[in-house]
N, C-alpha and C positions, 0 to 999 in steps of 0.2 A: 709271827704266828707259824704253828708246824704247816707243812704243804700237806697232807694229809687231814688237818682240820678244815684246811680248807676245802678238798676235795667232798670230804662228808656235807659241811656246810652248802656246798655246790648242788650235791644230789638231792639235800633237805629243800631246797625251796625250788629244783626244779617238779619232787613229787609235790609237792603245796601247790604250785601253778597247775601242773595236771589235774588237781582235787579242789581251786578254787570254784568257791559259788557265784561269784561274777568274775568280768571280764577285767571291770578293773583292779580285781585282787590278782587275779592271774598277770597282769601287768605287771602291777608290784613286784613279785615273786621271779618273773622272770627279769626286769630289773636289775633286781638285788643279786642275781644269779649272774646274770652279767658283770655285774660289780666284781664278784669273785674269783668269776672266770678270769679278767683283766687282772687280777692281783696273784691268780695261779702263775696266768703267762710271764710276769715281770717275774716272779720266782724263779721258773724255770728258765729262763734268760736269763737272770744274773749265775744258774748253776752250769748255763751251757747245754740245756737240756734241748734237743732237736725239736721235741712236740711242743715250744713255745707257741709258734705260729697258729698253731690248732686252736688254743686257746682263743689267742687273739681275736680268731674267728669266732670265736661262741661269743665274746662278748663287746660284739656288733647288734647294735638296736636300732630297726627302725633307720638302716643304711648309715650311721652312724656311729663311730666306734667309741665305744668308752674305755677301754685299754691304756689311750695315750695319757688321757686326764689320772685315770691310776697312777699309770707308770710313775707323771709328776708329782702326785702326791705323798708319793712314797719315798722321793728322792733319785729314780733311775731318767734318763733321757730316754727319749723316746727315738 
């Protein structure tokens, strides 16, 4: 997937979360947002890009990082 659809897709469902009508749609959305963050960072890790770490940090939930389970699903070590 381009890094840039992801980025869009990122910003899409964090306005969805700011504009949800409950809390647990806003869960959802920020979630899913994390999901993508984690799959930005493993991108920008496998280009060398410095702002991977950043990433990594958005898509921590709930003191929990889903990044690493990304990483593996995609084929990168963590």
């Amino acid at each position: 997937m381009d890094l840039n659809q992801l980025y869009f897709d990122h910003q899409i469902l964090l306005i969805k979360a700011g504009r949800a009508s409950s809390a647990e749609l806003r869960h959802e959305h920020e979630v899913s947002a994390s999901h993508i963050a984690g799959r930005i960072g493993c991108m920008q890790r496998s280009m060398g890009a410095s702002g991977a770490p950043s990433w990594d940090a958005l898509a921590a939930i709930d003191n929990r990082s889903l990044a690493g389970p990304v990483r593996h699903q995609q084929g990168y070590l963590a």
